[in-house]
PADRENKE-452008 format. One record per residue (C-alpha): residue number from 1; chain; x, y, z. Coordinates in Angstrom, 3 decimals, decimal comma. Layout:
<lumtor:NUM; zavo:A; xx:X; yy:Y; zz:Z>
...
//
This chain:
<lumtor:1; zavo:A; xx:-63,729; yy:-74,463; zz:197,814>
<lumtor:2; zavo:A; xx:-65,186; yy:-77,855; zz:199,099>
<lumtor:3; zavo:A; xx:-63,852; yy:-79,150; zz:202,090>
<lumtor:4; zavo:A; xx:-62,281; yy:-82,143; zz:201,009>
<lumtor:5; zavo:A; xx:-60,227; yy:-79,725; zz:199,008>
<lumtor:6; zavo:A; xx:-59,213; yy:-77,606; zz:201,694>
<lumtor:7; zavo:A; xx:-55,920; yy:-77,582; zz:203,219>
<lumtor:8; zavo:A; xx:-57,072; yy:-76,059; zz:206,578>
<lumtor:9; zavo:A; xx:-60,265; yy:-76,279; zz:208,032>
<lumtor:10; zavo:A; xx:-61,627; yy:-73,578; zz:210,438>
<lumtor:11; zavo:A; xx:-64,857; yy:-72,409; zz:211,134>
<lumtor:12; zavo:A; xx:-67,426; yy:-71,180; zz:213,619>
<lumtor:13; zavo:A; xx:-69,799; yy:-72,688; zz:216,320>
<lumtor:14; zavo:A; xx:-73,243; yy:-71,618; zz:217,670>
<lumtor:15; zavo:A; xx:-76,768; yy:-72,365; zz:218,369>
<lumtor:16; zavo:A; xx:-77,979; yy:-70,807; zz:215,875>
<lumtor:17; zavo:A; xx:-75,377; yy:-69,806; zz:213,460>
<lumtor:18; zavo:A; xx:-77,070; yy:-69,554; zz:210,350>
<lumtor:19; zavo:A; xx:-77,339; yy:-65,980; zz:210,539>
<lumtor:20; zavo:A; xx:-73,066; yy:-65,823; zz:211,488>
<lumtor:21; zavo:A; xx:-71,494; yy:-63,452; zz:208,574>
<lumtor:22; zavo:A; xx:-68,158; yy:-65,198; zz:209,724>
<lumtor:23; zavo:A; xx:-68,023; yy:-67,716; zz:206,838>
<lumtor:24; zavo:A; xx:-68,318; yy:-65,295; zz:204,123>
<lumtor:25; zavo:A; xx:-65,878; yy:-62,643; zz:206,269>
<lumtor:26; zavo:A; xx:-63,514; yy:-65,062; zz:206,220>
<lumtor:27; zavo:A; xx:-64,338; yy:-66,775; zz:202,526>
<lumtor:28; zavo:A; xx:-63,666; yy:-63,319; zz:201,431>
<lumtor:29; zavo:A; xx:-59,749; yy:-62,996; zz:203,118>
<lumtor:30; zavo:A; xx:-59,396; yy:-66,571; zz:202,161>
<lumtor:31; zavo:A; xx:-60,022; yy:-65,503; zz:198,436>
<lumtor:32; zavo:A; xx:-57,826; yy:-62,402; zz:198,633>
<lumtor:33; zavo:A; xx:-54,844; yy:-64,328; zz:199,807>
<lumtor:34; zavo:A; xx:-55,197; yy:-67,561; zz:197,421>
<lumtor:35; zavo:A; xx:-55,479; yy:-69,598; zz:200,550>
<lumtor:36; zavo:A; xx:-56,555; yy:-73,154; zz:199,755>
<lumtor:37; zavo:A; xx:-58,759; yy:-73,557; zz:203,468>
<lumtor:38; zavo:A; xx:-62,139; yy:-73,604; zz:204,237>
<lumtor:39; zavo:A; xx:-64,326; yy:-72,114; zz:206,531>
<lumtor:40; zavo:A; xx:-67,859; yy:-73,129; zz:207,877>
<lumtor:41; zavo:A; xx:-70,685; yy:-72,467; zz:210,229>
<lumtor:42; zavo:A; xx:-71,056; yy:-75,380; zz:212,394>
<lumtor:43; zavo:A; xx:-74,373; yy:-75,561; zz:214,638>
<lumtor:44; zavo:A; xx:-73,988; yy:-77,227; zz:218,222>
<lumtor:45; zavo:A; xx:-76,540; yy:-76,979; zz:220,637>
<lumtor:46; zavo:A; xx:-75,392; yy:-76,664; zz:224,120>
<lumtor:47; zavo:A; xx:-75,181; yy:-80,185; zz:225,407>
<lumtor:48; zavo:A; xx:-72,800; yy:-81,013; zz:222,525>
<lumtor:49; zavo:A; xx:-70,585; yy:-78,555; zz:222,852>
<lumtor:50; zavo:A; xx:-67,296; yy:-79,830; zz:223,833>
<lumtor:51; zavo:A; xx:-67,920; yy:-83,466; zz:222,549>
<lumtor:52; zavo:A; xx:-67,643; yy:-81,125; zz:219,149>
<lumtor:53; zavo:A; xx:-64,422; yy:-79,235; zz:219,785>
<lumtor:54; zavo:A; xx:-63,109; yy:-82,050; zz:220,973>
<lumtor:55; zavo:A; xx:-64,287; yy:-84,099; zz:217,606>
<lumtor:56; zavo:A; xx:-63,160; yy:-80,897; zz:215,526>
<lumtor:57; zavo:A; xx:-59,773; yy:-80,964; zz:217,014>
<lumtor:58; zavo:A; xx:-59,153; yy:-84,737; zz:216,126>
<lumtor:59; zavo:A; xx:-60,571; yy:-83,783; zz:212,793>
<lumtor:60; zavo:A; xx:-57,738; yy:-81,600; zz:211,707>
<lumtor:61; zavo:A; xx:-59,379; yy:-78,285; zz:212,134>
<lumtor:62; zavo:A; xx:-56,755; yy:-75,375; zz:212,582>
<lumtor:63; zavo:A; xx:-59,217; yy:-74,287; zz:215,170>
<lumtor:64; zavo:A; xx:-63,143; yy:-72,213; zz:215,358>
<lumtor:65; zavo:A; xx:-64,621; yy:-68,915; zz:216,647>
<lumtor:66; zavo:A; xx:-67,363; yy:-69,087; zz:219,172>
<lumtor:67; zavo:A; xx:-70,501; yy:-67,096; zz:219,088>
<lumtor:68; zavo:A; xx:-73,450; yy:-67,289; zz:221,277>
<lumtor:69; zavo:A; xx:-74,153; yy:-69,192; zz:223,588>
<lumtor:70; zavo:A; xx:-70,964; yy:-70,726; zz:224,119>
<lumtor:71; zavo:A; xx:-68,627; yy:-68,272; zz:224,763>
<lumtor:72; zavo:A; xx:-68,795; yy:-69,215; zz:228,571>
<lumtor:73; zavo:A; xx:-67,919; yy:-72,918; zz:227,961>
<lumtor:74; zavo:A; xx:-65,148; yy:-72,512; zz:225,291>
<lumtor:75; zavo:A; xx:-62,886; yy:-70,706; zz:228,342>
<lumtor:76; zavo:A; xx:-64,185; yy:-73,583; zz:230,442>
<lumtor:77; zavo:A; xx:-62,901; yy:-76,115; zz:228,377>
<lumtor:78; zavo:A; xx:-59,109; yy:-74,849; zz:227,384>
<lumtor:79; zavo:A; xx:-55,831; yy:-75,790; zz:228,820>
<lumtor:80; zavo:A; xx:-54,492; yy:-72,227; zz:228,481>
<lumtor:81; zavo:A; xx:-55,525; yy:-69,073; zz:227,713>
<lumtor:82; zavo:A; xx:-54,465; yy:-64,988; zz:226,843>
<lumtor:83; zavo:A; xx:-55,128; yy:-62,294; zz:228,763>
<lumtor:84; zavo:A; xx:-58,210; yy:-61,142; zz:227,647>
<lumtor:85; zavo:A; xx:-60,253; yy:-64,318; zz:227,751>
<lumtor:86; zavo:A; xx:-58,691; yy:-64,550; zz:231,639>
<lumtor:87; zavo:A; xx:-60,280; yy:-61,185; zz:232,070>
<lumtor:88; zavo:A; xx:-63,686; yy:-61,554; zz:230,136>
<lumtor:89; zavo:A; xx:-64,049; yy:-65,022; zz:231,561>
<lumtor:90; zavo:A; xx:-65,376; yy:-65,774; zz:228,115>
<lumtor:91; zavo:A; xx:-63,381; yy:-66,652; zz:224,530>
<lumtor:92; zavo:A; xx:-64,682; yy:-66,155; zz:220,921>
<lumtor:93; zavo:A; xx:-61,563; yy:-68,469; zz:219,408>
<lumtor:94; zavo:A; xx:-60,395; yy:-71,104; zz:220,191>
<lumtor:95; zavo:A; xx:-57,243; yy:-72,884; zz:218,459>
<lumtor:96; zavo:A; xx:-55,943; yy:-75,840; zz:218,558>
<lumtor:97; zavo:A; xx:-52,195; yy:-76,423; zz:218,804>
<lumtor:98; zavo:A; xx:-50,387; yy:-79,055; zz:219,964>
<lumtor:99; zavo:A; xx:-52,836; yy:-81,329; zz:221,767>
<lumtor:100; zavo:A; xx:-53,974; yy:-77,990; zz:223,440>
<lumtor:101; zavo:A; xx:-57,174; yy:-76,231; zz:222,958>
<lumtor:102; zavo:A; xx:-55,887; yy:-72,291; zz:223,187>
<lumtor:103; zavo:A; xx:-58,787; yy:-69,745; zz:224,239>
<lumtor:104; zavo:A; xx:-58,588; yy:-66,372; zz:223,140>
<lumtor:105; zavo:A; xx:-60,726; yy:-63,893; zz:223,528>
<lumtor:106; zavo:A; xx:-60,653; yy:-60,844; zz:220,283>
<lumtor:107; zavo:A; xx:-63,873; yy:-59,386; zz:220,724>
<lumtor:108; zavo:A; xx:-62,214; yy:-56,523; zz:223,176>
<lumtor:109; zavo:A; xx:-59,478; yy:-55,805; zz:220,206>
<lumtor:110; zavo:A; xx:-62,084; yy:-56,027; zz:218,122>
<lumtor:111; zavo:A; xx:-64,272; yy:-53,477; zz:219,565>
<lumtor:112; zavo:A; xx:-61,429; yy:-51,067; zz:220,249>
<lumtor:113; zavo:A; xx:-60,112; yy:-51,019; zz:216,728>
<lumtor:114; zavo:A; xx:-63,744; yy:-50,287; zz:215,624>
<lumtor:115; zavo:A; xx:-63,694; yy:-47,137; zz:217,641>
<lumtor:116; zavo:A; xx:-60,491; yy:-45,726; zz:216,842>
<lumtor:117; zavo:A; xx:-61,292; yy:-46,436; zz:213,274>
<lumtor:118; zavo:A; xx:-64,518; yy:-44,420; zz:213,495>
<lumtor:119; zavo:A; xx:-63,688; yy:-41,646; zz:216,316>
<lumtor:120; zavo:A; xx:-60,102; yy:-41,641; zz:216,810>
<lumtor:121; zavo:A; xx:-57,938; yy:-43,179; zz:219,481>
<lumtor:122; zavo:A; xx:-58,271; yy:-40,307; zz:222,147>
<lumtor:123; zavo:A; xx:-61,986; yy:-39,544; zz:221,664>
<lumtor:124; zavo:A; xx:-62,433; yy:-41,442; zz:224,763>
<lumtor:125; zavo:A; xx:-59,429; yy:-40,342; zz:227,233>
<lumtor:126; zavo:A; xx:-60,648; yy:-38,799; zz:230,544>
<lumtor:127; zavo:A; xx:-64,656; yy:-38,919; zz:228,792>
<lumtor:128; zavo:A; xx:-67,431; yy:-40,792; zz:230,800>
<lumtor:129; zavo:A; xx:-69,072; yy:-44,035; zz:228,655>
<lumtor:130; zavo:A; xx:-72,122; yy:-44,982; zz:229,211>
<lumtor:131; zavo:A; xx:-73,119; yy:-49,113; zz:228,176>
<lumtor:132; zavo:A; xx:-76,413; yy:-50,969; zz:228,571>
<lumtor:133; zavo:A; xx:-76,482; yy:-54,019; zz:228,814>
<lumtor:134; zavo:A; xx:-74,477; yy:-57,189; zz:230,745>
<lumtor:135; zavo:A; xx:-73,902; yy:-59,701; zz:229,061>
<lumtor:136; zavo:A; xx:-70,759; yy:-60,780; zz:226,970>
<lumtor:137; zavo:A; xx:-70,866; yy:-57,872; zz:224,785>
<lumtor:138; zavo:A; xx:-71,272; yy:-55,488; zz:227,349>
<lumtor:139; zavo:A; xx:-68,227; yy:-57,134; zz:229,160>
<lumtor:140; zavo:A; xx:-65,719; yy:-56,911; zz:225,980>
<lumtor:141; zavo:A; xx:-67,457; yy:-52,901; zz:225,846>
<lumtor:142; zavo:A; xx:-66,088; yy:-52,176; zz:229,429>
<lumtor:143; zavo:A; xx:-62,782; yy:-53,376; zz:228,554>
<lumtor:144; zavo:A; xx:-62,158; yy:-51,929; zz:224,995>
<lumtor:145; zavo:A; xx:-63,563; yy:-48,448; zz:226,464>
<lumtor:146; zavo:A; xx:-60,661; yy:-48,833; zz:229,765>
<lumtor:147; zavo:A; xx:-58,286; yy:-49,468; zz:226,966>
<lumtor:148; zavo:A; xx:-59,426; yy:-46,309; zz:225,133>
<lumtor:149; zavo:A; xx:-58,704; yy:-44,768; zz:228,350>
<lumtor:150; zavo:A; xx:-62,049; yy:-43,825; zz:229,654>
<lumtor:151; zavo:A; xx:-62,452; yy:-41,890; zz:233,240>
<lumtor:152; zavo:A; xx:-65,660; yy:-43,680; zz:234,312>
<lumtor:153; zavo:A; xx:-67,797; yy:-46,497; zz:232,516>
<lumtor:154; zavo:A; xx:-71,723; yy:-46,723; zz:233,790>
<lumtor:155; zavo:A; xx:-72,731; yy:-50,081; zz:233,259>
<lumtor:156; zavo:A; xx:-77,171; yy:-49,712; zz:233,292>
<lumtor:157; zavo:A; xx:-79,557; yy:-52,829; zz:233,403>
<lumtor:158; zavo:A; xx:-82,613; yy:-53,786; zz:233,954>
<lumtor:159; zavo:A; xx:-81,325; yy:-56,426; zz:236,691>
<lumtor:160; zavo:A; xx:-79,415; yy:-55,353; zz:238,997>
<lumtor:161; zavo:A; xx:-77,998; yy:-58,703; zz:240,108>
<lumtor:162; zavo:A; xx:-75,853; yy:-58,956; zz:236,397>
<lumtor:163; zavo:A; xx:-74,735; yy:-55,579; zz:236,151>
<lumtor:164; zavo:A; xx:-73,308; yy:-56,208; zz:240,194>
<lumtor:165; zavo:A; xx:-71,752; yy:-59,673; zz:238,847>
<lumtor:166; zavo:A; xx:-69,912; yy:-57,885; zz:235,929>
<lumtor:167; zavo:A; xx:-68,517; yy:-55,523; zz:238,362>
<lumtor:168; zavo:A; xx:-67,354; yy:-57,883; zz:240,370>
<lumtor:169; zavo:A; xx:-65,801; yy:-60,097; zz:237,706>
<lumtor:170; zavo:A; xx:-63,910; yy:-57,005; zz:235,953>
<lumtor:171; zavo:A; xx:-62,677; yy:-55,056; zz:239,388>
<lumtor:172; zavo:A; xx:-59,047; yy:-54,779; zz:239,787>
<lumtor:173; zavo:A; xx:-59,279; yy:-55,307; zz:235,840>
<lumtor:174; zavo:A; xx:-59,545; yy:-51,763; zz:234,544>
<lumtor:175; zavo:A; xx:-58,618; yy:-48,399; zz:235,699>
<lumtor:176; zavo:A; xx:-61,682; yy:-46,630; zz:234,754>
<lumtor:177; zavo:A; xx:-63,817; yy:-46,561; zz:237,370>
<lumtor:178; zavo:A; xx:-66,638; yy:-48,768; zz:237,224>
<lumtor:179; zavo:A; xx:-70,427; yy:-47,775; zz:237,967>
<lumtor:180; zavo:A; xx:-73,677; yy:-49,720; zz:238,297>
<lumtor:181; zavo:A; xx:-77,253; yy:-47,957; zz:237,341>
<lumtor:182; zavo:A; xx:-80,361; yy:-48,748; zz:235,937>
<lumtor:183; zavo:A; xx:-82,304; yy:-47,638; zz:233,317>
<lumtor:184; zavo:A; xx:-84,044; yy:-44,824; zz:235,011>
<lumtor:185; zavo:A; xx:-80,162; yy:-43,007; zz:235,348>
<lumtor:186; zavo:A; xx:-79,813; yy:-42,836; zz:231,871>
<lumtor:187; zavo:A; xx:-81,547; yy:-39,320; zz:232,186>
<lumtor:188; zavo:A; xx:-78,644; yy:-37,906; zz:234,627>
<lumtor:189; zavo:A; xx:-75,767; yy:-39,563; zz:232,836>
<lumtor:190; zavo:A; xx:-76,182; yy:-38,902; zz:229,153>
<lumtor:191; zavo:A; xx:-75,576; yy:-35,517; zz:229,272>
<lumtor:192; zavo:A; xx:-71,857; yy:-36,290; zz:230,137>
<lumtor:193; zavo:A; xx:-71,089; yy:-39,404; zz:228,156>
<lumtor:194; zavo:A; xx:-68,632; yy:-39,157; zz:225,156>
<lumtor:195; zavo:A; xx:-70,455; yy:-42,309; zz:223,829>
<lumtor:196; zavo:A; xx:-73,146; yy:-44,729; zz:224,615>
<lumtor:197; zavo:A; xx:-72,735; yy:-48,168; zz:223,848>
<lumtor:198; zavo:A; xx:-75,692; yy:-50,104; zz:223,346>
<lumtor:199; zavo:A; xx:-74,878; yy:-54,031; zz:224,196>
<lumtor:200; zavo:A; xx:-78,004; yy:-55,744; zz:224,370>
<lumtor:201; zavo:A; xx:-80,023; yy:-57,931; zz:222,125>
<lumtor:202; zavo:A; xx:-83,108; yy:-55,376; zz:222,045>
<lumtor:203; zavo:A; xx:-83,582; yy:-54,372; zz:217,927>
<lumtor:204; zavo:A; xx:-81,812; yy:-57,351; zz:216,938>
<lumtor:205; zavo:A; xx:-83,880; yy:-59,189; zz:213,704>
<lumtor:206; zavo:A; xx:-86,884; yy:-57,336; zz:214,373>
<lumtor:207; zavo:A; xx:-87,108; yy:-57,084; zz:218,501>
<lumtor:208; zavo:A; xx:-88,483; yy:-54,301; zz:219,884>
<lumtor:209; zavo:A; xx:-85,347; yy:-51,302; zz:220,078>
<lumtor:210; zavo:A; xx:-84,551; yy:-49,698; zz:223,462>
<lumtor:211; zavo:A; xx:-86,743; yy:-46,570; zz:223,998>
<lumtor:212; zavo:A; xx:-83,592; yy:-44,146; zz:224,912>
<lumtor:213; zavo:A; xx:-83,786; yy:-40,339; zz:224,706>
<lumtor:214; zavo:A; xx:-80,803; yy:-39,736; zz:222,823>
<lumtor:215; zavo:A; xx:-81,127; yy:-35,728; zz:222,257>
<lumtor:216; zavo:A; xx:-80,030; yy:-35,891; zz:225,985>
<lumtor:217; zavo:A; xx:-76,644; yy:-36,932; zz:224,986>
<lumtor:218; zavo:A; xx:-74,131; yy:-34,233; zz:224,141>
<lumtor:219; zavo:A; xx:-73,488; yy:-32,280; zz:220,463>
<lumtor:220; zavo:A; xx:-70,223; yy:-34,685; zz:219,201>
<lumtor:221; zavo:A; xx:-71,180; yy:-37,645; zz:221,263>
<lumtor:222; zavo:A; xx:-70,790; yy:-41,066; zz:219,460>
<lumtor:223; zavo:A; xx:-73,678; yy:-44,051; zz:219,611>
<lumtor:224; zavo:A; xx:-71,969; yy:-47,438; zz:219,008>
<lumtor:225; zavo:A; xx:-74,907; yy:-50,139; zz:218,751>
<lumtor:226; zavo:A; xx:-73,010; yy:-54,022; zz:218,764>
<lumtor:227; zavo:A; xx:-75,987; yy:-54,850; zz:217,036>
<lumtor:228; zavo:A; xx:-75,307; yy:-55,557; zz:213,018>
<lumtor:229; zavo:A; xx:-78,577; yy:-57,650; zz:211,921>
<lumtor:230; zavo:A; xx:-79,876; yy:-55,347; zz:210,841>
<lumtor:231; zavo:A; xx:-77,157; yy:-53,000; zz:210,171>
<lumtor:232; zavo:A; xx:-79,081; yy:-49,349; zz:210,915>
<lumtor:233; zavo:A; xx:-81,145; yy:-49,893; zz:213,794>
<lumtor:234; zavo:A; xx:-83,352; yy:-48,260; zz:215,177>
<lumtor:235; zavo:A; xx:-80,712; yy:-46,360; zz:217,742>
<lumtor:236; zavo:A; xx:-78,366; yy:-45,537; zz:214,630>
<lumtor:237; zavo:A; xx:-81,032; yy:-43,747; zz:212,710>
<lumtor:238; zavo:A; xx:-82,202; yy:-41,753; zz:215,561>
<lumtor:239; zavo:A; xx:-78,774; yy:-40,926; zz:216,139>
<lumtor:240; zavo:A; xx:-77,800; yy:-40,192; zz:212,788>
<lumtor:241; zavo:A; xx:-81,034; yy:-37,888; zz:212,976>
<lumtor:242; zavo:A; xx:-79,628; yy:-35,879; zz:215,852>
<lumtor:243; zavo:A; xx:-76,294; yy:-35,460; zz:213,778>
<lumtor:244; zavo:A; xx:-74,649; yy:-37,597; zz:216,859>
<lumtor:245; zavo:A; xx:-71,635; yy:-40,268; zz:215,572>
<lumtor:246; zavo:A; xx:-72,994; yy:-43,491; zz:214,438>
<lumtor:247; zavo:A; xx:-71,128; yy:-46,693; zz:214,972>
<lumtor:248; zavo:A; xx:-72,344; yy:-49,795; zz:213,814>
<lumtor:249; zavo:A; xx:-71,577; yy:-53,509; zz:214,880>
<lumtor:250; zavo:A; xx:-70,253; yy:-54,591; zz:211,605>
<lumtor:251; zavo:A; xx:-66,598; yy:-52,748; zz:212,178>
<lumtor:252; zavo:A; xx:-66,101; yy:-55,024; zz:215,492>
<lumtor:253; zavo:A; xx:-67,035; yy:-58,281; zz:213,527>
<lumtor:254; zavo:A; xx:-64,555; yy:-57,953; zz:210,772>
<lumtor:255; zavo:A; xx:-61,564; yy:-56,403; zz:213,181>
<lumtor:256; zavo:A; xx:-62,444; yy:-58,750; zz:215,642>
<lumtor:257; zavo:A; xx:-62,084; yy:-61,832; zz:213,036>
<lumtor:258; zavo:A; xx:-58,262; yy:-60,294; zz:211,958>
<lumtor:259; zavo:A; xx:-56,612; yy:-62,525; zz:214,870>
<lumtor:260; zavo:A; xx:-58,817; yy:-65,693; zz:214,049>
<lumtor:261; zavo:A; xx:-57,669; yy:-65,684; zz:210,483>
<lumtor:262; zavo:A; xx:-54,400; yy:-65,109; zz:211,228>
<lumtor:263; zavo:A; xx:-54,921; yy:-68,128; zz:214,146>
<lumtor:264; zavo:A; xx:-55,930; yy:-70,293; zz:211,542>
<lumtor:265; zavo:A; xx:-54,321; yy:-69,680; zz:208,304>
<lumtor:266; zavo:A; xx:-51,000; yy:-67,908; zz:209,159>
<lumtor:267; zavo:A; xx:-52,002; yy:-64,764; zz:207,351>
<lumtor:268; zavo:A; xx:-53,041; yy:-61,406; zz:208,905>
<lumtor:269; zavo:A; xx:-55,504; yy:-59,745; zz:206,574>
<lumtor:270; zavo:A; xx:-56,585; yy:-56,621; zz:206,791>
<lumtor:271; zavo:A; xx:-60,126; yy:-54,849; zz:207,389>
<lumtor:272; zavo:A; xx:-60,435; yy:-52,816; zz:203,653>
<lumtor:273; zavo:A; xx:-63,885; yy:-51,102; zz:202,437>
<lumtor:274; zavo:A; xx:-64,304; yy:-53,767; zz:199,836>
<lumtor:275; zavo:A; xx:-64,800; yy:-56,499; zz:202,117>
<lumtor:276; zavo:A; xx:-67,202; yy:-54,086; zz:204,399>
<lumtor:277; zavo:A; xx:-69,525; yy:-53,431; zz:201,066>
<lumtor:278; zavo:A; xx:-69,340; yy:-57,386; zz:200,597>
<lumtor:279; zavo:A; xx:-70,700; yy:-58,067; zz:204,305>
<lumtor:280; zavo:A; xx:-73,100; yy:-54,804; zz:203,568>
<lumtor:281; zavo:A; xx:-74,145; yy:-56,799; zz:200,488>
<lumtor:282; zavo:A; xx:-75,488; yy:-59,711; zz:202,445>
<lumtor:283; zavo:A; xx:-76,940; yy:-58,092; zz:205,061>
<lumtor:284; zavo:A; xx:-79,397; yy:-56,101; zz:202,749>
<lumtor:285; zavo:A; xx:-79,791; yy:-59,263; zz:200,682>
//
């Protein structure tokens, strides 16, 4: 549907964002329901950022996602916000209600939903997690893993000063305990974690992968890489090789979009295996 057609307009903002499966996710749900709305990648570099919201809002959009790198600035620039964007310090969605810009932040949901889907909702309760990584991702994987009722979450990086800040920002927040490491204690923890979320750019459209012993982790562990371009990495296949759980990114993008489209159009679609073989579709195209 062109946009002049479209009823409501949504869509999602980035630097880049040609590479953002969100417009066909949500072409997809937008299809299944007969919605007449539009949705569309919109690139902003940095400097622009809020003189677009702001431009989008007077524009009639119902409201936009946020992907990288302004995830920071979209919690910056709200008048309110929920919970888990207060926590996170960072929102994926913002919508626009009233005169108001609303942050929200569905990447935690998101996350959690993908792991009860693929391991169940107690595989985690009273288990150690292990996450590398610091950034945003890493941030939402410390709080959907406290959800999921985790006993401790080690948090490794290569700098220590961003794994110390995300400890900061987060304490009081969870009631796992929190620990900080780098990558030279991945040796003593594996052995103990229930799963190992990997959280860092490293594989991502053809960087080098994270060189990780994973036959140190333990039989019926799970390996969740947020990574979904491309959609096996290089951590999946060696985990699939040791018979370990393999959890890709793609189940955390599309339940992680449920709340946007339902933000936006009024309709709360659900996650289904057609629309995961669609998104599969693209991604090997």
């Amino acid at each position: 549907m062109s946009i002049a057609a479209a009823k409501t307009l949504a869509g999602v903002v980035g630097w880049p964002v040609h590479q953002s499966l969100s417009p066909l996710l949500h072409g997809f749900w937008l299809r299944e329901h007969g919605i007449t709305g539009a949705y569309v990648a919109l690139p902003v570099k940095t400097i622009a950022f809020s003189s677009v919201v702001t431009g989008l809002r007077a524009a009639g959009f119902a409201g936009v996602n946020v992907t990288i790198p302004h995830k920071q600035a979209a919690f910056a620039i709200a008048d309110g916000c929920d919970d888990a964007a207060r926590v996170a310090a960072a929102a994926n969605l913002l919508v626009f209600k009233d005169e108001r810009i609303e942050a929200r932040n569905t990447d935690i949901a998101g996350l959690k939903a993908s792991l009860v889907e693929a391991i169940g909702p107690d595989a985690l309760r009273a288990r150690n997690i292990v996450i590398i990584g610091a950034g945003g991702g890493a941030r939402a994987a410390v709080l959907a893993c406290d959800a999921l009722e985790a006993a401790g979450i080690y948090i490794l990086n290569r700098t220590d000063r961003r794994v110390a800040a995300l400890i900061h920002d987060l304490a009081g927040s969870t009631t796992a305990k929190l620990h900080a490491g780098g990558l030279d204690a991945w040796p003593n923890l594996a052995p103990d974690a229930a799963l190992f979320i990997h959280a860092t750019s490293a594989g991502m459209n053809g960087a080098p992968s994270l060189d990780l012993d994973l036959r140190l982790l333990p039989p019926g562990a799970a390996v969740c890489d947020l990574v979904y371009r491309p959609l096996e990495t290089a951590i999946l296949a060696r985990a699939r090789e040791l018979s370990l759980r393999a959890i890709d990114g793609l189940g955390m993008l599309m339940h992680q979009a449920v709340p946007a489209f339902e933000a936006f159009y009024g309709i709360r679609p659900e996650v289904t295996p057609a629309l995961r073989a669609e998104l599969e579709q693209a991604l090997r195209e």
